[in-house]
N, C-alpha and C positions, 0 to 999 in steps of 0.2 A: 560496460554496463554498470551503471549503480542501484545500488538496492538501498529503499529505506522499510522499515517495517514501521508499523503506525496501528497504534493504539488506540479504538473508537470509542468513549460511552455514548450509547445513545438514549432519545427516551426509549425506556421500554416496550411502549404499543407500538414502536413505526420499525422496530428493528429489521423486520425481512425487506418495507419498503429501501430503509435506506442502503443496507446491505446490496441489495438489487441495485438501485441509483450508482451508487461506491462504485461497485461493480463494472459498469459501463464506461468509468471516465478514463481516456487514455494517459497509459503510464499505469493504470490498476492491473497487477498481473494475475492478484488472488486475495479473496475475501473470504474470510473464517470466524465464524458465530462459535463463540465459545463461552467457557465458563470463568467464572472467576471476577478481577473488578473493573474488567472491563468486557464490552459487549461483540465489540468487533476485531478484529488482527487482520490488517488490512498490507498484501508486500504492496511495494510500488516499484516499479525497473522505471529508471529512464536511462538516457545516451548521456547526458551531462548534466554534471550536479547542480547545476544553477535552475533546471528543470524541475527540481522539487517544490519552489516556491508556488509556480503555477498548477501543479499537481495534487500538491497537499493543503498549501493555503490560500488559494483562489478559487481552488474549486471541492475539492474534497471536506474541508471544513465548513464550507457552508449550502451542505446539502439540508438539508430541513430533517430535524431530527436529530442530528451532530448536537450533541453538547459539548464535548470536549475532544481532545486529542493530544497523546503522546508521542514524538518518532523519534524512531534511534533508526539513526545513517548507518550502515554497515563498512566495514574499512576493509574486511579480507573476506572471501568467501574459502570455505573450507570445503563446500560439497562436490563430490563430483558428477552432481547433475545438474548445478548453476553452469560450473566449468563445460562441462558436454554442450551445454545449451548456448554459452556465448562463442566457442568453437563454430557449432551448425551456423551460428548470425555472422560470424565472420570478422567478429569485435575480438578474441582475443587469438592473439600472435603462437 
């Protein structure tokens, strides 16, 4: 499983719609409205890394409302609820 995490500004008045939108696309495992300089903290999981382009920049970045975006690709996961979770899917050994 790869994780990228992704940074949303959005306009300010559509934030819950596009949160909601984000939300729905597959590969969005969790969306989070926070504070700070940016509006959204979006994870993304897919199966293979080449899946992020269709994730993040085909469809995730131009949901209406999106103004920008930041992602950082993850390289090691250190939690052991990632780990528990890719165990239950059967993805790691």
């Amino acid at each position: 499983m790869q994780t990228a995490i992704v940074h949303v500004d959005t306009d300010p008045a559509r934030i819950p719609e596009v949160a909601s939108e984000i939300a729905g696309l597959d590969g969005v495992s969790e969306v989070y409205s926070v504070t700070g300089k940016m509006d959204l903290v979006v994870v993304v999981r897919v199966r293979e890394h080449q899946e992020f382009a269709s994730v993040i920049a085909d469809r995730l970045s131009k949901v209406p409302g999106v103004l920008r975006t930041e992602t950082f690709i993850a390289f090691r996961t250190y939690s052991d609820v990632d780990l528990a979770q890719a165990f239950d899917l059967g993805l790691a050994d």
